[in-house]
N, C-alpha and C positions, 0 to 999 in steps of 0.2 A: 504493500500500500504506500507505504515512504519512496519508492522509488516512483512508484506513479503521478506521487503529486510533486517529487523533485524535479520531473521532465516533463511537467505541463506547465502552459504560459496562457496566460490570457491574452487577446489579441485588441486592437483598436475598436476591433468591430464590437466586442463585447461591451468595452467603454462607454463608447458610444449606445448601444441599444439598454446599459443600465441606466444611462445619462436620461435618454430619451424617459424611461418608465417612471425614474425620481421625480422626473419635471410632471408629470402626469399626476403623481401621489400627490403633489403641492398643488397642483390648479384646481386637484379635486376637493380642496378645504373650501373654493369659491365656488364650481361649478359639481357638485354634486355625483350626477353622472356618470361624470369623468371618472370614477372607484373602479366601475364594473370594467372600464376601459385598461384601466390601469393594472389591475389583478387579471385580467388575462391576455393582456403584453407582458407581464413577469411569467405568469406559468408556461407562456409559450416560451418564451426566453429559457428557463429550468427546461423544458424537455428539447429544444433545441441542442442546447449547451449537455446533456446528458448523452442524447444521443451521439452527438459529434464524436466526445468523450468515451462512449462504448465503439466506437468504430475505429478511431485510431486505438485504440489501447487493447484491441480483441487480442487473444495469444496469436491466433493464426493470420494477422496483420503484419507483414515485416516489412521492412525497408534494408536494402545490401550494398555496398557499397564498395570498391574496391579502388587501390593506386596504382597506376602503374609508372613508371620510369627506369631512367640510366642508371645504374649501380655506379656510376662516373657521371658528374657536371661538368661542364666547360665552363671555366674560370672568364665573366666578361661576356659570355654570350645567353641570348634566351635558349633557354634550355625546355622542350617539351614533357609538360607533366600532364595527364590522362587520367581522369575518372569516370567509372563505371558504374549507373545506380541504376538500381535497379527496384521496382515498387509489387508487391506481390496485395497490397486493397486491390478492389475489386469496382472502385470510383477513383475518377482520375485525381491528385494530392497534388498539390505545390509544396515542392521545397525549396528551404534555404539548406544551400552546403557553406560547412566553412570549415576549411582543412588547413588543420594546425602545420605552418607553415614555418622551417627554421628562423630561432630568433637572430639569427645571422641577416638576416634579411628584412629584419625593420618592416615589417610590413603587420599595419595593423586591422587594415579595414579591408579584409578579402572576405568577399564572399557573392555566391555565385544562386541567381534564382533559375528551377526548370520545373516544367509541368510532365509528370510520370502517369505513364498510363500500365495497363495491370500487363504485366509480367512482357513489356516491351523494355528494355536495356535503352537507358539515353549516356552517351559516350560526350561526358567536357571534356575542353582542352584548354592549357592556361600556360602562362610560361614563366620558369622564375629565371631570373638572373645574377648569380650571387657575384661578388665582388672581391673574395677571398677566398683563398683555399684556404682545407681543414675538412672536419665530418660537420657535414649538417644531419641534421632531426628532425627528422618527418613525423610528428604525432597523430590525435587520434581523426577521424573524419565525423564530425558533428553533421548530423542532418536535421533539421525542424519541418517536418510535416503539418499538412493543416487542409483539410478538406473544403470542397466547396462553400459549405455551411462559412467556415471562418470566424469561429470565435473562440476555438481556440486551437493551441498549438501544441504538437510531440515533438521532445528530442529525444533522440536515437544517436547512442557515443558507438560506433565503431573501430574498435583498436585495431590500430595502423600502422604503428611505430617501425619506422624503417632509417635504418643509418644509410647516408651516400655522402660518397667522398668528391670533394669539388678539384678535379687536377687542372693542368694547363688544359689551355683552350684546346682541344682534341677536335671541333667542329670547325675551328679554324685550320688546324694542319688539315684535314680531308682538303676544304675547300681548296686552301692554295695548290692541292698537291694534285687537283683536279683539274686548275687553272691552268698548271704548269707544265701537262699534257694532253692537254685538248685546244683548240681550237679556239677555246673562248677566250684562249690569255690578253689577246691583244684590247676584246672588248670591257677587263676586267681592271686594267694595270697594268698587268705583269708584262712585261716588253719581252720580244722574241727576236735578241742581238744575231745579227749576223757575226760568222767568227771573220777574225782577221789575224792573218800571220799565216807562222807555218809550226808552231809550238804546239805538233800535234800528233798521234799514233796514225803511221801509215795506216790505209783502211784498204782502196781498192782505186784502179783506174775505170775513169768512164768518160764517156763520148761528153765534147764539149758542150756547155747551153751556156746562154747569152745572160753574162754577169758574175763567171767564173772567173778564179785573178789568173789572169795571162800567167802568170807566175810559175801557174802550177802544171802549167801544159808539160808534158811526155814528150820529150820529141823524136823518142826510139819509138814509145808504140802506135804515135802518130804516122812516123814512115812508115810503119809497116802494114798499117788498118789505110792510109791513105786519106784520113780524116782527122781531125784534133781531137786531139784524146790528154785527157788530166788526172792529175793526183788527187786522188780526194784520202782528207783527212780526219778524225775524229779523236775526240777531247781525250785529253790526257786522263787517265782515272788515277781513283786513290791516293790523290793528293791529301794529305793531312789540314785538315781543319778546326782552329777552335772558337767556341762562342767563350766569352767570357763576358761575365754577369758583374758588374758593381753594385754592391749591396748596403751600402755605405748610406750620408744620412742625404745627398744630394740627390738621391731614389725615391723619394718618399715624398714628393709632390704628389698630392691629387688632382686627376683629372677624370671627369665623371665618375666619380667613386670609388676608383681604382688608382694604385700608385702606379708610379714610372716605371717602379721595379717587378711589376705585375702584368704590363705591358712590354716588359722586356723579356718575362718569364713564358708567356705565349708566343712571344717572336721566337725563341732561343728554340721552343717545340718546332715551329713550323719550317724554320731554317735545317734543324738536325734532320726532319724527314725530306728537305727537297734535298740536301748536300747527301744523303745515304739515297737517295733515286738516283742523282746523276750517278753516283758509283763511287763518289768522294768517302773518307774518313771523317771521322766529326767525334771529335769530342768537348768539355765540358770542363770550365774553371768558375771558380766564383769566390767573391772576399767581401770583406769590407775592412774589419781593421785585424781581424783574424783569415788566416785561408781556410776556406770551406772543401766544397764539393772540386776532386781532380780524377776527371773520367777522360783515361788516355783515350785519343782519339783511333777509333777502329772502324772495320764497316760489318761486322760479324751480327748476324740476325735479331740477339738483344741487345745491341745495343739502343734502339732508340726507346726501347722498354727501359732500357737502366736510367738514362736518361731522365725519361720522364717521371720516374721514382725520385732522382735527386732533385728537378724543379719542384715537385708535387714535399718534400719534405723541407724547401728553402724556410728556413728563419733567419732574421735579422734584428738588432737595436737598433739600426739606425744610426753606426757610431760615425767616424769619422773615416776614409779610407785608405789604405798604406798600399799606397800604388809599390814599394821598392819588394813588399812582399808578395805583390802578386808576380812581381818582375823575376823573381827569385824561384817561384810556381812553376811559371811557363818556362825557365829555361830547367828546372828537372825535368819538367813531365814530357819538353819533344828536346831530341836532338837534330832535328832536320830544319830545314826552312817551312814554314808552314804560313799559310791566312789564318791571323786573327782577327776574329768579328768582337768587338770591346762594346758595349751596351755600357754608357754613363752619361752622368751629364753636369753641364759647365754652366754656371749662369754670370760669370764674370770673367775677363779677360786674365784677372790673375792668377783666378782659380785653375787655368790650363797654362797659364807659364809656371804658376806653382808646380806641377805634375807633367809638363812637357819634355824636360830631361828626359824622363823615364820612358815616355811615349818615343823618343826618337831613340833610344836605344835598342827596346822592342822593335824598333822597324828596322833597323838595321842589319837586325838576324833574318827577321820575316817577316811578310807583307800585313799592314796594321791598318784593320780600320775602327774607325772611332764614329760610334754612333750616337748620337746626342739629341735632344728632342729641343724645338721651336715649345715657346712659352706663348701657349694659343690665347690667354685669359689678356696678354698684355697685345697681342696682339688684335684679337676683338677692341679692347677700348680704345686701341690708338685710332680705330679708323668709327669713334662714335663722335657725334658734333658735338664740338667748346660752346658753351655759353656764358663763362665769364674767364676770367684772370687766371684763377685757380685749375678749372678743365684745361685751360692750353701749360700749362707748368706742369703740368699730371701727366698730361698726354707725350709731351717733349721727351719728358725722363722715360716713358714707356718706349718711345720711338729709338730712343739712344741706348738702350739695352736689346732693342730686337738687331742696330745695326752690329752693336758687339757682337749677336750672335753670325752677323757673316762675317766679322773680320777673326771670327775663331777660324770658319771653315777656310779665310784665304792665310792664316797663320799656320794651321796645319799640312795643307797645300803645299807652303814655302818650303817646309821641311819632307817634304817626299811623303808626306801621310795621307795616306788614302780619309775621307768622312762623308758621311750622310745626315745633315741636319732636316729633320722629319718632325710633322706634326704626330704625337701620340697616336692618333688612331691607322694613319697611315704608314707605321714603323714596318708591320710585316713586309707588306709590298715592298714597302724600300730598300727595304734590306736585300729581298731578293732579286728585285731588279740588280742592284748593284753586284750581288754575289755572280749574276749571271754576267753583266759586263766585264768582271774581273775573269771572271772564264772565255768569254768571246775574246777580249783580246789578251789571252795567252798569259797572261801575269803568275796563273797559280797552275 
């Protein structure tokens, strides 16, 4: 009996139709009549309200409900989550669902209305987005029934509790890795360099076509076919590659809910899977004032599982970063010449002459790039209209920290360093645009 009246609610409608009967009991001290009127709008009310009450609450009345999702979220993307409800009355019910959603996700007003007809399945779809990795908590699924009548309401708690781990953006590597071989790269971003040079594994001779480099023409198998015939070449593989991750406290900007270093942690995924496609090696450093994660770089079948286990385990304070020890990292973990991809970021000129020593000694051994992000927030205001003294002084200083950010890229430049200054959202792409151009022209 306590549980029956713990998950019954009275509804507006109820309010109102006692509202209605009160006012009646009192007009009837003036107009007499009114009694007979008044006492059976209550009694219809009571058998209303009773019967509604025996219909949701029969034993053989249920409602079911079910969750389904990814035992893995992508960190940063809508993620598809699926409910299945099902109504086993016998008259069509409206429900309210509202399914306890990880408190990771700050979301407090979810809830979703559908109308359930008898033993017909209705399939929601919703999507959550989380913004940190770690395990979220999927709790119970609430449903509140309520029959045509409407005056009042059953909750029905269905335990649901499901743990799912949120790793790097997994729906992101698919996409690029789909972009990367098909057809639709060009409509997408990802640019499809022609190669240039000749820093490349002999492959086969074939008949010349119009926009082959002269270069490469045969000119034994052309005498001998009696037509122009060329070298064709293909990419060098197995070139050694590392991403490296700064994790330091210059990471730790937010943009749209997400830090820099969170955005670097889904590039680092989608990178490891295009550079393990082409055939390349890929591994994996990361610091900030201590060395973290060092995953020699290989192309062996787990590795982009191992991988994604150490982004999927990154933590940080936030501290300050000791670029000589990451310097120190990268010269144990390769002895060859290798591309490194460096994920950080500069927001003052002195802050990369403080750390450029080190960046040009890295590149000295191996080819270095420095990935660093545009400050979109100062970028948006600089181009909103002044309307007094104060707005154009505001805006100036905003304008003169975006220009510092190209006179990093033409300071890095000076020094033989490869960089990509990219807005947050557009890091992926850019990155591999670039990885691909360092490959087109023969570099790595």
């Amino acid at each position: 009996m306590w549980s029956i009246i713990k998950n019954t609610f009275l509804t507006n409608r109820f309010f109102y139709a006692i509202t209605a009967c009160i006012c009646l009991f009192i007009s009837a001290f003036w107009f007499p009549p009114l009694m007979w009127v008044a006492k059976i709008a209550l009694a219809g009310l009571a058998v209303l309200t009773t019967a509604e009450g025996i219909m949701l609450f029969h034993p053989k009345m249920k409602l079911q409900a079910e969750r389904l999702l990814n035992p893995k979220l992508s960190l940063g993307d809508p993620n598809p989550v699926r409910l299945v409800v099902k109504s086993e009355y016998p008259l069509p019910v409206e429900v309210d669902i509202y399914d306890e959603l990880p408190f990771q996700l700050q979301v407090r007003d979810f809830g979703i209305t559908t109308k359930l007809e008898q033993e017909k399945p209705e399939e929601i779809l919703y999507h959550v987005k989380p913004t940190e990795r770690g395990i979220f908590n999927f709790g119970a699924i609430n449903l509140i029934a309520k029959t045509q009548i409407g005056l009042l309401k059953r909750k029905v708690t269905i335990p649901a509790e499901y743990d799912t781990a949120v790793y790097p953006s997994v729906m992101q590597m698919k996409k690029y890795e789909l972009m990367m071989f098909s057809n639709l790269s060009m409509q997408n971003g990802v640019r499809k360099l022609r190669r240039i040079g000749h820093s490349y594994e002999f492959d086969q001779v074939k008949n010349y076509v119009r926009g082959d480099d002269f270069r490469s023409i045969n000119w034994k198998a052309t005498s001998r076919r009696n037509e122009l015939m060329v070298n064709q070449y293909e990419d060098e593989r197995s070139q050694p590659i590392y991403l490296i991750l700064d994790k330091s406290r210059v990471m730790k900007m937010p943009f749209e809910e997400m830090t820099l270093l969170d955005y670097a942690i889904n590039s680092t995924l989608v990178m490891s899977n295009i550079i393990l496609q082409k055939g390349d090696r890929v591994g994996l450093i990361s610091f900030s004032n201590t060395l973290d994660s060092r995953i020699k770089a290989e192309q062996r079948s787990g590795q982009l599982g191992k991988i994604m286990e150490s982004l999927y385990r990154q933590k940080t304070e936030f501290l300050e970063a000791d670029y000589d020890l990451m310097y120190d990292g990268v010269r144990r973990l390769t002895n060859s010449r290798s591309l490194l991809i460096f994920f950080t970021n500069f927001e003052s000129m002195s802050a990369l002459k403080r750390n450029l020593p080190t960046l040009r000694r890295l590149n000295k051994l191996h080819l270095l790039v420095v990935v660093f992000f545009q400050n979109t927030e100062l970028t948006d205001y600089s181009n909103l209209p002044t309307t007094d003294l104060e707005d154009i002084y505001s805006q100036t200083l905003a304008q003169k920290f975006l220009v510092e950010k190209r006179r990093m890229v033409e300071e890095l430049k000076k020094y033989g360093i490869q960089s990509v200054l990219t807005r947050p959202e557009d890091l992926s792409v850019n990155t591999v645009n670039k990885y691909m151009e360092l490959k087109a022209r023969g570099m790595i």
